[in-house]
PALO-463717 format. One record per residue (C-alpha): x, y, z. Coordinates in steps of 0.5 Angstrom, whole numbers. Layout:
<<X, Y, Z>>
...
# end
This chain:
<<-26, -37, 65>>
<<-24, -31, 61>>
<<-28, -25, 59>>
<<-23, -22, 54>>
<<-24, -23, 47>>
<<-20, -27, 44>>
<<-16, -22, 40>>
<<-14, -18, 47>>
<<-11, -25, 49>>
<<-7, -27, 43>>
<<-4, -20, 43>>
<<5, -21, 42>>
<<8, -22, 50>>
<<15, -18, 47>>
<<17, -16, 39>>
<<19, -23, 37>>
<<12, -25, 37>>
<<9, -20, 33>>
<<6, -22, 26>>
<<9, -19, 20>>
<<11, -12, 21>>
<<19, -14, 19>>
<<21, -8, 16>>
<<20, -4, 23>>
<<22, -11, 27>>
<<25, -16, 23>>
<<33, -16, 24>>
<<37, -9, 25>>
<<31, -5, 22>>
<<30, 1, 27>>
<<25, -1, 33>>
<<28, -8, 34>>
<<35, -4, 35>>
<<32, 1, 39>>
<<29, -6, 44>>
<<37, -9, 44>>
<<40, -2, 45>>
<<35, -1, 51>>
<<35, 6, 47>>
<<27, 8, 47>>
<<25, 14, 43>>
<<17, 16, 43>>
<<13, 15, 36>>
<<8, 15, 32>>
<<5, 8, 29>>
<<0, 9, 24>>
<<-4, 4, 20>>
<<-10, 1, 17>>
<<-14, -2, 23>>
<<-12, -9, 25>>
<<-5, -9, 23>>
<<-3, -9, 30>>
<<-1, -2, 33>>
<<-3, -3, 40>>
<<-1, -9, 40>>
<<6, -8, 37>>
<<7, -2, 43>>
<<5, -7, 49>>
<<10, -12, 45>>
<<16, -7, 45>>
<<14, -4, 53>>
<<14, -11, 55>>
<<21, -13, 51>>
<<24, -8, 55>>
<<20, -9, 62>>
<<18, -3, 61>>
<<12, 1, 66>>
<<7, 4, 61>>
<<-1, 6, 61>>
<<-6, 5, 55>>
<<-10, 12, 55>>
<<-15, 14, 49>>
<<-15, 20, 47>>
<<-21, 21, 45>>
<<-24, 18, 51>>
<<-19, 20, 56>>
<<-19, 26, 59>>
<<-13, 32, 61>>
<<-14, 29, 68>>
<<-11, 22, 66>>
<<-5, 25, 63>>
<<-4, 28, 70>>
<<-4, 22, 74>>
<<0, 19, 68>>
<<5, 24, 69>>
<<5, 24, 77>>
<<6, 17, 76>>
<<12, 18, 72>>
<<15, 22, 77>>
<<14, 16, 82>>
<<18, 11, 79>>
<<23, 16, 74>>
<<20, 14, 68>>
<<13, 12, 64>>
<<11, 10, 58>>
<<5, 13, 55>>
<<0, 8, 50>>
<<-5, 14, 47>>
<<-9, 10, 42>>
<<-13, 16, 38>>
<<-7, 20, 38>>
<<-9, 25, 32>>
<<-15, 26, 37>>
<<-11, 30, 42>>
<<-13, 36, 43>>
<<-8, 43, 44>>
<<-9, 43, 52>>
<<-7, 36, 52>>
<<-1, 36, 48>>
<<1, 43, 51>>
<<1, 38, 57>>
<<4, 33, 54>>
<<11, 36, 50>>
<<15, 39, 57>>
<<15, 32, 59>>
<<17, 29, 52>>
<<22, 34, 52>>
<<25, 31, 59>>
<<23, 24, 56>>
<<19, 23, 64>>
<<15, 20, 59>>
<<16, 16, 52>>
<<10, 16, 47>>
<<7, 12, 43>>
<<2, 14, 40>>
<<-3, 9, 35>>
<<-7, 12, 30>>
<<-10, 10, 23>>
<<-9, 17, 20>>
<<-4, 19, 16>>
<<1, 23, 21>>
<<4, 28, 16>>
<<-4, 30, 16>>
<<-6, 29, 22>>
<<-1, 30, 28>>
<<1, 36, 31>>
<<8, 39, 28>>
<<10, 40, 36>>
<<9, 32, 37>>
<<11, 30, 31>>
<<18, 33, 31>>
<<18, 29, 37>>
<<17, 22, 35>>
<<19, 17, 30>>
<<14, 15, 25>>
<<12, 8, 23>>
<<8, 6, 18>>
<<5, -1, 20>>
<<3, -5, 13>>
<<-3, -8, 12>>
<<-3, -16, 14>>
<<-3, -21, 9>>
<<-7, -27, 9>>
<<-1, -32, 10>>
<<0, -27, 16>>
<<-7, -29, 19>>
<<-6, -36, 18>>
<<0, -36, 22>>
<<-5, -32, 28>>
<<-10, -36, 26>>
<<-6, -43, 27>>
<<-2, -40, 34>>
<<-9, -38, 37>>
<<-12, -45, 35>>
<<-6, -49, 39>>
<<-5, -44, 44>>
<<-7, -47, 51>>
<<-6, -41, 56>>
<<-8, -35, 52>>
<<-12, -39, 45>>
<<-17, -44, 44>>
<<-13, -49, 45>>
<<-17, -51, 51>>
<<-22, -54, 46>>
<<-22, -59, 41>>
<<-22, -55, 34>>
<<-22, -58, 28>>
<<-22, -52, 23>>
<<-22, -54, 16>>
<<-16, -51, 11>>
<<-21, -47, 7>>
<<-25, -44, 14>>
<<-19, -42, 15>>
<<-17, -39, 9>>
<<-23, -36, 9>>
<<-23, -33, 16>>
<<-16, -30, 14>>
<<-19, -27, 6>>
<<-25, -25, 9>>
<<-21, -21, 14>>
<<-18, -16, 9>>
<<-11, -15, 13>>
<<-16, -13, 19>>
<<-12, -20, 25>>
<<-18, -17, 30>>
<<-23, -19, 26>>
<<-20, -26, 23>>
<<-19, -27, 30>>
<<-26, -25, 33>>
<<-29, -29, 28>>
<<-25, -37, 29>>
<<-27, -35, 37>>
<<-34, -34, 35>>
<<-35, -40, 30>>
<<-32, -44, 36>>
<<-36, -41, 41>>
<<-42, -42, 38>>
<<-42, -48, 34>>
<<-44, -55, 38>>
<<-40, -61, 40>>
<<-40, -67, 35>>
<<-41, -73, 39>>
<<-33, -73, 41>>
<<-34, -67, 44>>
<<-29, -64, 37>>
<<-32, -57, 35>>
<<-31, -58, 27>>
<<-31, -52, 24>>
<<-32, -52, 16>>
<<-33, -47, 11>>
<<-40, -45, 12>>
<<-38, -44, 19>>
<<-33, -40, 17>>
<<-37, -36, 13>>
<<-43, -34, 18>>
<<-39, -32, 23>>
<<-35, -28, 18>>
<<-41, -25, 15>>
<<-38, -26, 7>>
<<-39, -31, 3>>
<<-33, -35, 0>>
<<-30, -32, -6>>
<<-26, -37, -11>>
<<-20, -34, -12>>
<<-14, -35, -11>>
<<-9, -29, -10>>
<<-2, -34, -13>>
<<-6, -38, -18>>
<<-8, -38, -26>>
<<-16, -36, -23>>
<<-13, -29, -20>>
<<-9, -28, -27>>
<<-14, -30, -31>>
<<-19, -25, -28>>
<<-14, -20, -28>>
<<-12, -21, -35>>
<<-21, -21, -37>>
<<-21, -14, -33>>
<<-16, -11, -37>>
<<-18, -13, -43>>
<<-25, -12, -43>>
<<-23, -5, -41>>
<<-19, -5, -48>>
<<-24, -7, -51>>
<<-29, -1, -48>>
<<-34, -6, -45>>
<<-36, -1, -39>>
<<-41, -8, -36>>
<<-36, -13, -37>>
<<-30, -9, -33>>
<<-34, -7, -28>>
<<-37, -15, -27>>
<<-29, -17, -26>>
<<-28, -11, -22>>
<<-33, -13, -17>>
<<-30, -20, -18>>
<<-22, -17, -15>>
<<-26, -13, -10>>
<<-30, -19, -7>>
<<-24, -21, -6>>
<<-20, -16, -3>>
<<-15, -15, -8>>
<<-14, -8, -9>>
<<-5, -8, -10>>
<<-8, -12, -16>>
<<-13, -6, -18>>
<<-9, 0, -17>>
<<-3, -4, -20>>
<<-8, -6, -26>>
<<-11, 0, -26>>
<<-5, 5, -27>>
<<-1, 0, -33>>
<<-8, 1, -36>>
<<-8, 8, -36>>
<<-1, 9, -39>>
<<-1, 2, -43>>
<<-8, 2, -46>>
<<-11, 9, -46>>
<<-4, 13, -47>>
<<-4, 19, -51>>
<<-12, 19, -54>>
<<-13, 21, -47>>
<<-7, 22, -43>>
<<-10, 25, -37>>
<<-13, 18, -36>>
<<-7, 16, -33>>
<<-6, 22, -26>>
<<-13, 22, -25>>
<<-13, 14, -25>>
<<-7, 15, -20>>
<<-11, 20, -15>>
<<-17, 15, -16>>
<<-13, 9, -14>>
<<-9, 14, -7>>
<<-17, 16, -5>>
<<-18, 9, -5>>
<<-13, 6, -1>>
<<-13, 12, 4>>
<<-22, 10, 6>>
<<-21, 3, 4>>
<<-27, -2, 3>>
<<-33, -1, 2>>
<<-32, 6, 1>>
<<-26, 5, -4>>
<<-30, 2, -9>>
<<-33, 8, -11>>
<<-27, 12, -14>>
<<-25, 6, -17>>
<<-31, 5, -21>>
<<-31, 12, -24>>
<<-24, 11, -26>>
<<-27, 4, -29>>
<<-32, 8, -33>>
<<-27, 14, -36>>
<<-22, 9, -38>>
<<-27, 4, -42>>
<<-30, 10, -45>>
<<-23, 13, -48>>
<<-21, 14, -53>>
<<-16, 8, -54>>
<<-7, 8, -56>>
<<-2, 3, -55>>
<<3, 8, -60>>
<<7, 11, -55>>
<<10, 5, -52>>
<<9, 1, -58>>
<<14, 7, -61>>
<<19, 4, -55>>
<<19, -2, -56>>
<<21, -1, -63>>
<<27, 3, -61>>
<<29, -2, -55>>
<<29, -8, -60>>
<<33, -4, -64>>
<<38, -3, -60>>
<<38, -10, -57>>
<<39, -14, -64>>
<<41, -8, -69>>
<<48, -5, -69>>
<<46, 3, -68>>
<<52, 6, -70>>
<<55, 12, -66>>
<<50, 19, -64>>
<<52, 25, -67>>
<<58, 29, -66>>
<<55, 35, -66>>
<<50, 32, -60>>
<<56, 29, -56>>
<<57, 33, -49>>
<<62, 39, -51>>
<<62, 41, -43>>
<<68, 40, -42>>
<<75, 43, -44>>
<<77, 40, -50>>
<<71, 37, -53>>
<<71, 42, -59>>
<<79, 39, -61>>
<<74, 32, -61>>
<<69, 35, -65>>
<<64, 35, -60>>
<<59, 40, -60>>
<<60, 43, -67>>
<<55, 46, -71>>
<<50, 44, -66>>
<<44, 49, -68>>
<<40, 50, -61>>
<<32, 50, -64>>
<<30, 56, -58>>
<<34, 60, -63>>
<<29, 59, -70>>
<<22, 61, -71>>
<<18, 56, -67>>
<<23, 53, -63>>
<<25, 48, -69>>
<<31, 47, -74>>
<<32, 42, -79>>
<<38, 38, -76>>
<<40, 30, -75>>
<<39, 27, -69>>
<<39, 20, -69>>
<<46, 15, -72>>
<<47, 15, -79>>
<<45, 7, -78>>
<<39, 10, -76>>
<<37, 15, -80>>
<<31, 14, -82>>
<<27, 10, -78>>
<<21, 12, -76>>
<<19, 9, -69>>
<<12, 12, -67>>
<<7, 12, -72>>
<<1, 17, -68>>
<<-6, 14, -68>>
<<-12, 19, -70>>
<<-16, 17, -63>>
<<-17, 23, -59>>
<<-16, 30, -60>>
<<-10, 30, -56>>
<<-6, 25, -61>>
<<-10, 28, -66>>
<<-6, 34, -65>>
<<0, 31, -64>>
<<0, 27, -70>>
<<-1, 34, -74>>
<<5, 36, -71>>
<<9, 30, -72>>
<<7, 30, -80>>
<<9, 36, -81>>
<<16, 35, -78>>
<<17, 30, -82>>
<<15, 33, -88>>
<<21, 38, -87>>
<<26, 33, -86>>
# end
């Protein structure tokens, strides 16, 4: 019997087995056309953990009948390379699988880039970092890089289902009964990570006895112990989702720091960060606007730090953006100002704009009346002139209407009365 784990295993055998992926794999993107062109250049793949970097790169060795080494370069040492390299002057070529590769030091790049540069040897280096951060110039302008994106449920249910049924390489030597919702969990509990869904079915098939029948069942509860999470009712397509989405922001309007916190928990719990950074952002802009305009870019670095640690850690900067944007000040007025302007102009005739705002770059423009009598405010005292902007028909309409929260808009509201009392 097999030592290797599981997820070793189950790895893709060529790239029409990987998971997910599409945007690197699917037809006619780029790694896929390098495979059918026996066209291989040396990249760097790089993504959160789980998502299949090393596996991807045996899978596209493996689809060219390719000879590679898997190294590490954290635990290999220069010596390593060495012998990589002698082996690739053996047979003429060799391709190089470096996991850790932003963990490459300057002695062993310097090794590594003449032989990049003859292609004796095709990198493809794995990393969770971003490469623009963490590779070395010198190899990076000698790779291609790829971004591996984070697996989605219905990707690991899909793992999942194959491992179950897979005779030589899965579970199907044993006679799994795995319930929907076990594996539900087992793909949700994972959080994109296929390695730990897939460590945690092999470990609830292991370990749990036989029934009579000699059938291995494998409920809910099995699921979640062997997955070290509690099940979590929610459902990323169904109304709870949008109903907990919908309480969060609206508790956050309503400036109750406990309650948004508390619904913020629950979209954590359940993994879904797209939603938060989504929710988050819209409001900041939505809600928060201009009597607290800096809410919006500091909720935006909140949400990068976040997605760039991940869960647990990504929970902290989202609780403080959770705070500063419950105890803001509050002000639709900007947006809802646009609003006005774009139901006028879908249901109301809106007239023609201003001859004297028309373009008039171009010869010509002055014998249409373009641009004439136009007054450029930079020229008058404070930067402002008394001058028609919007169509006749429009004449008067006053679409923004400021709101006294917040010093900001305060000061804009001062601002916009006094140039409606000139006009």
């Amino acid at each position: 019997m097999s030592r290797q784990p599981l997820a070793l295993k189950m790895r893709p055998k060529n790239i029409d087995e990987v998971i997910g992926q599409t945007h690197i794999v699917g037809n006619g993107k780029m790694i896929r056309r390098m495979v059918e062109a026996n066209q291989l250049h040396s990249m760097i793949l790089f993504g959160p953990p789980g998502t299949g970097k090393t596996s991807l790169a045996i899978a596209i060795a493996n689809s060219l009948n390719l000879r590679y080494k898997l190294l590490n370069a954290v635990v290999d040492k220069k010596k390593d390379l060495e012998i990589a390299v002698e082996e690739a002057k053996m047979s003429g070529h060799l391709m190089v699988i470096l996991d850790e590769v932003h963990r490459l030091d300057k002695a062993k790049q310097d090794f590594l880039l003449p032989h990049l540069e003859t292609n004796l040897i095709t990198l493809i280096g794995c990393t969770t970092s971003n490469p623009y951060h963490s590779i070395n110039p010198a190899i990076r302008s000698r790779t291609h890089l790829f971004e591996l994106h984070k697996l989605n449920e219905d990707h690991i249910e899909e793992a999942i289902e194959r491992a179950i049924s897979d005779q030589e390489n899965g579970l199907g030597h044993l006679d799994l009964d795995v319930s929907t919702d076990a594996k539900e969990h087992f793909a949700n509990a994972a959080g994109g990570d296929l390695r730990a869904a897939l460590n945690g079915l092999e470990l609830a098939a292991l370990s749990t006895p036989k029934a009579k029948d000699n059938q291995i069942i494998i409920n809910l509860d099995i699921a979640e112990a062997c997955m070290q999470k509690k099940s979590f009712s929610h459902d990323k397509n169904g109304d709870a989702h949008y109903d907990v989405l919908s309480a969060f922001q609206k508790s956050i309007r309503g400036s109750d720091v406990n309650a948004a916190l508390h619904y913020l928990a629950r979209l954590i719990e359940a993994g879904d960060l797209d939603s938060i950074a989504r929710r988050l952002i819209v409001i900041a802009y939505e809600d928060i606007g201009l009597a607290n305009p800096q809410a919006g870019p500091r909720a935006l670095a909140a949400i990068q730090a976040a997605e760039r640690i991940g869960f647990p850690e990504a929970r902290i900067p989202l609780s403080v953006s959770i705070v500063e944007l419950c105890l803001s000040p509050k002000s639709n007025s900007a947006y809802k100002a646009l609003d006005d302007a774009l139901y006028d102009i879908q249901h109301e005739n809106i007239g023609d704009i201003p001859a004297h705002l028309k373009d008039s770059h171009y010869k010509g423009a002055k014998n249409l009346g373009r641009g004439i009598d136009y007054k450029y405010p930079h020229n008058f005292e404070n930067g402002w002139v008394k001058q028609q902007y919007l169509p006749d028909k429009l004449l008067h309409k006053q679409y923004y209407h400021p709101k006294d929260t917040g010093k900001f808009e305060r000061s804009l509201k001062q601002v916009y009365e006094n140039i409606f009392k000139k006009v």
